[in-house]
BAGURO-18279 format. One record per residue: residue number from 1; residue in one letter; chain; x, y, z of N, C-alpha, C in turn. Coordinates in nm, 3 decimals, decimal comma. Atoms other than C-alpha are relative to their C-alpha. Example, Ala and Ser with C-alpha at 12.3 -4.5 7.8 and 13.67 -1.06 7.14 Angstrom:
# BAGURO-18279
[1 'A' 'A' [0,089 -0,119 0,000] [1,230 -0,450 0,780] [0,090 0,120 0,000]] [2 'S' 'A' [-0,082 -0,119 -0,006] [1,367 -0,106 0,714] [-0,077 0,109 0,073]] 
# end
This chain:
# BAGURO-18279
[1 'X' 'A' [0,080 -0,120 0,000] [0,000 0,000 0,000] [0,085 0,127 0,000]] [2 'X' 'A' [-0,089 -0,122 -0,044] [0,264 0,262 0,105] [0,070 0,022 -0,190]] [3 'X' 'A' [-0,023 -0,087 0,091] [0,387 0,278 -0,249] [-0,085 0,033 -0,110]] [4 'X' 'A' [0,114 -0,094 0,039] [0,063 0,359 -0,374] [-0,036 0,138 -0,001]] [5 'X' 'A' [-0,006 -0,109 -0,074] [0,062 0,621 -0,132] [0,111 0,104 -0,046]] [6 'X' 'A' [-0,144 -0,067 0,024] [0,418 0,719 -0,238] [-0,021 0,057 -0,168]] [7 'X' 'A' [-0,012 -0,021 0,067] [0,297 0,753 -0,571] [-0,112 0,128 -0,006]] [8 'X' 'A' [0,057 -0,092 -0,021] [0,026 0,953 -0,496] [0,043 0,141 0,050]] [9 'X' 'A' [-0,083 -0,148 -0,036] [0,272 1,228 -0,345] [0,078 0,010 -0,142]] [10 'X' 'A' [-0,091 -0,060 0,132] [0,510 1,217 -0,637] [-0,125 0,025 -0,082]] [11 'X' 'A' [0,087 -0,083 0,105] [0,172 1,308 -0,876] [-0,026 0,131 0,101]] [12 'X' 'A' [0,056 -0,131 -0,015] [0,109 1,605 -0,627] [0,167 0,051 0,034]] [13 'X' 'A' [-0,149 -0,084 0,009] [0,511 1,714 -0,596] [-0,023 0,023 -0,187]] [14 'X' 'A' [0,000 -0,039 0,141] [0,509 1,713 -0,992] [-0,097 0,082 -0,056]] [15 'X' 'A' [0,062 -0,118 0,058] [0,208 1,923 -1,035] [0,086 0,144 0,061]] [16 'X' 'A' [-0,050 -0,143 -0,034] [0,422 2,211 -0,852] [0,108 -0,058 -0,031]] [17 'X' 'A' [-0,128 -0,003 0,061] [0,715 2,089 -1,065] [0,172 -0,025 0,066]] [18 'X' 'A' [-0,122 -0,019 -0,080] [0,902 1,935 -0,815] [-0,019 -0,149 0,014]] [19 'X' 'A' [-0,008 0,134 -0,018] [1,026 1,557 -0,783] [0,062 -0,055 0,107]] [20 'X' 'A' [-0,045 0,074 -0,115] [1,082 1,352 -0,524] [0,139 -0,093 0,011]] [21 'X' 'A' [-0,158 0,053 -0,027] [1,411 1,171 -0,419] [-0,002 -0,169 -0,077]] [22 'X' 'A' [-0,011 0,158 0,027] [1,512 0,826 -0,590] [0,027 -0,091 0,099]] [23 'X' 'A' [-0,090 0,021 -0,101] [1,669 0,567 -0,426] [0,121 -0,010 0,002]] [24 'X' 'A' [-0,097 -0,040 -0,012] [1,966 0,458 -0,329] [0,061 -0,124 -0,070]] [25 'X' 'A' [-0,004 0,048 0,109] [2,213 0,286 -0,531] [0,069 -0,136 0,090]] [26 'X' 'A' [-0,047 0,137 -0,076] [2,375 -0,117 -0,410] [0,117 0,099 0,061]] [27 'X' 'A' [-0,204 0,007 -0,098] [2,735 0,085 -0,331] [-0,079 0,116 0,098]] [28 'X' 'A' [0,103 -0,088 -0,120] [2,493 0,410 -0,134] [-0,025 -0,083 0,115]] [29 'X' 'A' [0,088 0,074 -0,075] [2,318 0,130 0,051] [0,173 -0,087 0,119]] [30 'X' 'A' [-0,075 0,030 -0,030] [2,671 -0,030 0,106] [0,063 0,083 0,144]] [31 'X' 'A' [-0,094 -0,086 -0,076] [2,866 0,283 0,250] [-0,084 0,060 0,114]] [32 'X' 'A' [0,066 -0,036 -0,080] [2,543 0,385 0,472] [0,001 -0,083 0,105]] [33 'X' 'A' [0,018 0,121 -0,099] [2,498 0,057 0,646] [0,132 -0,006 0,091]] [34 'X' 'A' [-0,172 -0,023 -0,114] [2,931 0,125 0,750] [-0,031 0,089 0,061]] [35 'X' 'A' [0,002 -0,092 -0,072] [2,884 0,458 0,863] [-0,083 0,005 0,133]] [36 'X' 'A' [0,079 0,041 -0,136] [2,577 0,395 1,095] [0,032 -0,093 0,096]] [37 'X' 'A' [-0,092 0,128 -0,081] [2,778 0,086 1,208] [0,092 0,121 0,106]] [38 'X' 'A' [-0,114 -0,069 -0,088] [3,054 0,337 1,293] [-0,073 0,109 0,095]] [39 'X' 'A' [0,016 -0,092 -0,113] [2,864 0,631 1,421] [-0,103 0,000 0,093]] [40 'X' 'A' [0,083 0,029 -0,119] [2,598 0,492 1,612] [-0,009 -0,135 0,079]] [41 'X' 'A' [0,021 0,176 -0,066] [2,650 0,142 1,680] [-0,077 -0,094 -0,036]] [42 'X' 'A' [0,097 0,106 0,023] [2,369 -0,021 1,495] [0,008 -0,050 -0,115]] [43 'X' 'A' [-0,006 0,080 0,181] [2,289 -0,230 1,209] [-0,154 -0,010 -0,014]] [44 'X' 'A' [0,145 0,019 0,090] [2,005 -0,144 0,997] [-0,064 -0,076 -0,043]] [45 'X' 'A' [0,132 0,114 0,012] [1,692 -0,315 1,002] [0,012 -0,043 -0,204]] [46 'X' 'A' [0,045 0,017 0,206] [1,688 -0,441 0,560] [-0,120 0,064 -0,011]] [47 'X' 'A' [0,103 -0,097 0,059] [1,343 -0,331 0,556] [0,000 0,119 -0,006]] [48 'X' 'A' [-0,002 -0,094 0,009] [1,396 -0,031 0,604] [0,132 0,042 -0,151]] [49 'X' 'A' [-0,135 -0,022 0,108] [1,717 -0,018 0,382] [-0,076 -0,029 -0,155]] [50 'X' 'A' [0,115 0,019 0,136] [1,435 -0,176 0,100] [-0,068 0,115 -0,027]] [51 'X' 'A' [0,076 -0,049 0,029] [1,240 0,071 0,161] [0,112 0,127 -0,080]] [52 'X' 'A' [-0,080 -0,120 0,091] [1,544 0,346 0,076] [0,055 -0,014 -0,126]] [53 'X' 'A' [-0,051 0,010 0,105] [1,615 0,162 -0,218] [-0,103 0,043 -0,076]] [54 'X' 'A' [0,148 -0,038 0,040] [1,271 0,304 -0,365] [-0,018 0,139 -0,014]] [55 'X' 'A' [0,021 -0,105 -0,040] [1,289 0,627 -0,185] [0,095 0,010 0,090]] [56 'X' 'A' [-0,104 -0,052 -0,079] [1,581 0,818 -0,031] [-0,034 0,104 0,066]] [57 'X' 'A' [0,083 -0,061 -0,097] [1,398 1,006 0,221] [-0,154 0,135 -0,059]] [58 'X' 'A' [0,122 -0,051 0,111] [1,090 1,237 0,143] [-0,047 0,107 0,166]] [59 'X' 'A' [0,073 -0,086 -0,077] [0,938 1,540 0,347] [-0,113 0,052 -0,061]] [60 'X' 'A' [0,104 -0,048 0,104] [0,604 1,580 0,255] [-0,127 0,005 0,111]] [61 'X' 'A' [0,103 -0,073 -0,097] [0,298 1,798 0,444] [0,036 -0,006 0,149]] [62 'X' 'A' [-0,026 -0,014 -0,209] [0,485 1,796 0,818] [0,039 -0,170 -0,005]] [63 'X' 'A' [-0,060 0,107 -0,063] [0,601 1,440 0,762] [0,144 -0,049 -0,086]] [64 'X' 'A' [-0,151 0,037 0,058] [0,960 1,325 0,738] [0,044 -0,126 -0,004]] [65 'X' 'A' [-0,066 0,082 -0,061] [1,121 1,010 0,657] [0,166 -0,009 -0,034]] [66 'X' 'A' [-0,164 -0,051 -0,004] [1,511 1,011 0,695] [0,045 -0,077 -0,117]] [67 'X' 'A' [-0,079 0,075 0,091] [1,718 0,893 0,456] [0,158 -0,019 0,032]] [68 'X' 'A' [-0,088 0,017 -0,038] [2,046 0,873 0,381] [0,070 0,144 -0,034]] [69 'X' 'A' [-0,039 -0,090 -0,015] [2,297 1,132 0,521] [0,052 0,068 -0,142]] [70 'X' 'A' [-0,061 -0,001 0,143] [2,403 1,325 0,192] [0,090 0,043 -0,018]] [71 'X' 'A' [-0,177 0,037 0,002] [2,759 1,372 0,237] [0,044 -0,163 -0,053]] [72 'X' 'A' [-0,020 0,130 0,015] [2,719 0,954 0,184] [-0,012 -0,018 -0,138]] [73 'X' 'A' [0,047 0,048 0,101] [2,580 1,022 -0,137] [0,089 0,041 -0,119]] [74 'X' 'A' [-0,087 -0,039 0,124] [2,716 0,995 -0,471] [-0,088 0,112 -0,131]] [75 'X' 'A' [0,065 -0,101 0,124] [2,471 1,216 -0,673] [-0,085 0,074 0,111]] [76 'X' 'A' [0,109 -0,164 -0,088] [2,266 1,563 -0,516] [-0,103 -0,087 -0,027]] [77 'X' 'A' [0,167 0,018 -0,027] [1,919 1,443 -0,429] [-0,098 0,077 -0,039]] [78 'X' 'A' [0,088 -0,091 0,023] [1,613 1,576 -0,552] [-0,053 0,096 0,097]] [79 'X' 'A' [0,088 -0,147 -0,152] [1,436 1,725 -0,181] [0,161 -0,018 0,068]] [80 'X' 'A' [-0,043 0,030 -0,096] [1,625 1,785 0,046] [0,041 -0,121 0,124]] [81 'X' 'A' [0,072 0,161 -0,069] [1,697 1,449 0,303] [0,032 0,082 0,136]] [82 'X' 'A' [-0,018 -0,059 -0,146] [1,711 1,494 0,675] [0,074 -0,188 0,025]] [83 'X' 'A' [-0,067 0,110 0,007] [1,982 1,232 0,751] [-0,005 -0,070 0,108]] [84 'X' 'A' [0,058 0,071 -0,155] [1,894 0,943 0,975] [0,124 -0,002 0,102]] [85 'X' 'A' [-0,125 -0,020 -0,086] [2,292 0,969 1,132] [-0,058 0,120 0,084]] [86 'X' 'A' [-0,028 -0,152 -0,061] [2,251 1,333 1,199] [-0,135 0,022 0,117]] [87 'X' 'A' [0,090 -0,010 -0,057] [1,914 1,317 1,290] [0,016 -0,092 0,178]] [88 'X' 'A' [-0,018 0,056 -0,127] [1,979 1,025 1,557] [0,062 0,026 0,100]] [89 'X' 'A' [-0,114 -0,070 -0,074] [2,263 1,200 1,676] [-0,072 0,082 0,111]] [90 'X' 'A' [0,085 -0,157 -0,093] [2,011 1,493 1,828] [-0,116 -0,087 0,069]] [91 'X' 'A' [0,082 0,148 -0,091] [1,797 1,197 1,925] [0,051 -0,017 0,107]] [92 'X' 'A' [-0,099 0,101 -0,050] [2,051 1,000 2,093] [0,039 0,136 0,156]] [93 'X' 'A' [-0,005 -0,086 -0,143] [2,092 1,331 2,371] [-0,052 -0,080 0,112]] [94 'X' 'A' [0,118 0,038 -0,059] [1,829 1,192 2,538] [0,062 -0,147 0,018]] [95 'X' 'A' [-0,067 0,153 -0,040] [1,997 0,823 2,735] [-0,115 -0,070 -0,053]] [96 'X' 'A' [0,108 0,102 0,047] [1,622 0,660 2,685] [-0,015 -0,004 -0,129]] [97 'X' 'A' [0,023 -0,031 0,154] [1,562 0,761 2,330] [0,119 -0,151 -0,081]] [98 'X' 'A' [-0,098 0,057 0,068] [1,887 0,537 2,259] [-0,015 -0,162 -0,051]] [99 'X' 'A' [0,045 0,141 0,023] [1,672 0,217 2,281] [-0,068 -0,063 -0,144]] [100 'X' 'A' [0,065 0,003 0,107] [1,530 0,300 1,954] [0,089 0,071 -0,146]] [101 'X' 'A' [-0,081 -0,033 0,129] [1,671 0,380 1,560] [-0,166 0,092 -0,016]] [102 'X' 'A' [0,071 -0,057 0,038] [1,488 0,713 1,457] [-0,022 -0,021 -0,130]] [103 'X' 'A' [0,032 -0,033 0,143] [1,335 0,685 1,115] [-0,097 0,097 -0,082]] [104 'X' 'A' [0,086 -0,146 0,024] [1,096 0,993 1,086] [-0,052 0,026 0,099]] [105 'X' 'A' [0,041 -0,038 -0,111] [0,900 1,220 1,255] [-0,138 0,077 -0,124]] [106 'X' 'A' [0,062 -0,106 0,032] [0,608 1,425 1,204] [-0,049 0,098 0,102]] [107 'X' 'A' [0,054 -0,119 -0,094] [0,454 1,714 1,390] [-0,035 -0,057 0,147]] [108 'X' 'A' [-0,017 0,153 -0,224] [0,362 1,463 1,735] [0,034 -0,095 -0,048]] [109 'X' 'A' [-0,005 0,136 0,043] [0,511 1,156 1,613] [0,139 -0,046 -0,027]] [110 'X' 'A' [-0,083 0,112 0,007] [0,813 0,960 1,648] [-0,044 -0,103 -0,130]] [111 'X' 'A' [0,007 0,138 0,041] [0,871 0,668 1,403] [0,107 -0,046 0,042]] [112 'X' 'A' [-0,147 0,121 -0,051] [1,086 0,401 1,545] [-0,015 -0,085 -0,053]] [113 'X' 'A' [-0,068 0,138 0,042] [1,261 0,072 1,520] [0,054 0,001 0,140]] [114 'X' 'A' [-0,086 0,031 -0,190] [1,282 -0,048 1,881] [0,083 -0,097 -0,053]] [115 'X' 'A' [-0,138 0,042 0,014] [1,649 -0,224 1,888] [-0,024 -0,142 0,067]] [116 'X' 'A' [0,027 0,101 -0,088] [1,505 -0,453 2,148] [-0,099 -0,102 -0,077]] [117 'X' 'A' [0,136 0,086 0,027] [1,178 -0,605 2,067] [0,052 -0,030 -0,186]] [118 'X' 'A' [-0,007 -0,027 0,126] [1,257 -0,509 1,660] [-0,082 0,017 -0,004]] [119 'X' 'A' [0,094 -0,010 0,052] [0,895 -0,383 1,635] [0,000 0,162 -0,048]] [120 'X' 'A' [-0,024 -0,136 -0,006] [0,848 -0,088 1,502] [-0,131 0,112 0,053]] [121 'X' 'A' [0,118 -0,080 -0,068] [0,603 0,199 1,663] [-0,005 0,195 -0,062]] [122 'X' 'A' [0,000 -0,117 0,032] [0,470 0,562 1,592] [0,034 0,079 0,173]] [123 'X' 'A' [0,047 -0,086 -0,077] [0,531 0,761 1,923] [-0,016 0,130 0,049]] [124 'X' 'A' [-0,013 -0,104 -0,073] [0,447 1,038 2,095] [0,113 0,082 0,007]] [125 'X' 'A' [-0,152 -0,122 -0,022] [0,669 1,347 2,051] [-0,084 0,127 0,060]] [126 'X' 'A' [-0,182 0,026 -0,057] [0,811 1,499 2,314] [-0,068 -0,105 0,111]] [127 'X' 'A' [0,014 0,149 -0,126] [0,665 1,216 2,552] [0,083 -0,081 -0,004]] [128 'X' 'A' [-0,063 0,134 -0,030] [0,801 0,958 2,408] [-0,092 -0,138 -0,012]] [129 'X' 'A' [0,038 0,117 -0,044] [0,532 0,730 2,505] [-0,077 -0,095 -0,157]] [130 'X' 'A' [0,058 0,064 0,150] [0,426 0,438 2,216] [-0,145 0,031 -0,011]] [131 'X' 'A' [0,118 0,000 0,057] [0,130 0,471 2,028] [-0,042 -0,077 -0,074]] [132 'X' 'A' [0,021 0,115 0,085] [0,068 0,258 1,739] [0,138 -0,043 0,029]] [133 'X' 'A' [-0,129 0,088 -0,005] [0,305 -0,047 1,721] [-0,078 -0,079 -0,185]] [134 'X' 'A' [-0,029 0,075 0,077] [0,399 -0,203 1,379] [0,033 -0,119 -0,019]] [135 'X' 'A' [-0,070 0,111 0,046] [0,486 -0,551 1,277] [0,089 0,010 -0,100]] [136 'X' 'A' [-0,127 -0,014 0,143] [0,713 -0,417 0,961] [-0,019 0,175 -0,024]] [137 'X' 'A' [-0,036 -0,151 0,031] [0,878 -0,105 0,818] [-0,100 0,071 -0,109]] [138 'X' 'A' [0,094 -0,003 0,143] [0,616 -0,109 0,517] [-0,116 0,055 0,099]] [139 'X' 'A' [0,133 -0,053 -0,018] [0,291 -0,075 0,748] [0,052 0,157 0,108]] [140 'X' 'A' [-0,025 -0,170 -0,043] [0,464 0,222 0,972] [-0,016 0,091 -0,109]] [141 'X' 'A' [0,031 -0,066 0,079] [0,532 0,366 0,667] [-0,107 0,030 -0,110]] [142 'X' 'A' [0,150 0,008 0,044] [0,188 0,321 0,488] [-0,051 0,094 0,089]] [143 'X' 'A' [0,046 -0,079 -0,095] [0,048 0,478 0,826] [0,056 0,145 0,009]] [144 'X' 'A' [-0,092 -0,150 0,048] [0,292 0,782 0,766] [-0,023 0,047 -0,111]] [145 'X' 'A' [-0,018 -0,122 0,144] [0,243 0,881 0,411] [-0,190 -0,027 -0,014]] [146 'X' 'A' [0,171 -0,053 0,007] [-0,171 0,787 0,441] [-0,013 0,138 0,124]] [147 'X' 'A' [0,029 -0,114 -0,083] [-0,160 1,063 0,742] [0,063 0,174 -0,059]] [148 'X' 'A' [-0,055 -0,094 0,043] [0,063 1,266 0,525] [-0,098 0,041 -0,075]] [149 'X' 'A' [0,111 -0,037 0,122] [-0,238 1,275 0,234] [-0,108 0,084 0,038]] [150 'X' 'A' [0,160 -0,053 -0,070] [-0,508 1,416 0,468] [0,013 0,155 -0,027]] 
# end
């Protein structure tokens, strides 16, 4: 469903003449998966890494999902990305926050990838506290770009 959804934003970015981000390429996907190794300690969920091979992050009506940092990248991006390193980094302040891999946000809303459980959840921003919980990176993100359409 989500790239239904995804396609439905790229027809309303292209009526105001503006395209959305590709993805990313096997050696991108390569050199991202080291760096997050090195600067945060984790190893990226694949689904999610599937999903950036599709889409290399996307900000669209108040919702963000991260991509990859673009210093990593080998070609300029179409939007802008908000980089999931950098981003986690300003996360990661916060000792509790550290239990989780940020992968967007919107206006109240966390998206995670708890580290523990591996489920993933929307929560509460600045609480914190979970709200919806996911079984995969596909229905968070479905639930993120249908809330983005409204």
């Amino acid at each position: 469903m989500w790239k239904e959804r995804l396609d439905e934003i790229r027809q309303e970015e292209k009526r105001y003449g503006r395209d959305i981000n590709c993805g990313i390429s096997e050696e991108e996907a390569g050199t991202f998966i080291k760096a997050v190794k090195d600067e945060l300690g984790i190893a990226l969920p694949e689904e999610y890494l599937k999903i950036l091979r599709t889409i290399n992050g996307i900000e669209y009506n108040g919702f963000i999902l991260y991509g990859v940092d673009e210093p990593l990248l080998n070609e300029a991006p179409n939007q802008h990305i908000n980089g999931l390193i950098d981003c986690n980094k300003v996360w990661y302040e916060n000792e509790w926050q550290k239990q989780y891999l940020f992968l967007g946000e919107g206006s109240i809303s966390w998206y995670v990838y708890d580290l523990k459980t591996k489920m993933y959840y929307e929560l509460d921003n600045p609480s914190g506290e979970a709200g919806e919980e996911f079984n995969d990176c596909e229905s968070m993100l479905d639930k993120m770009f249908e809330d983005s359409l409204r």
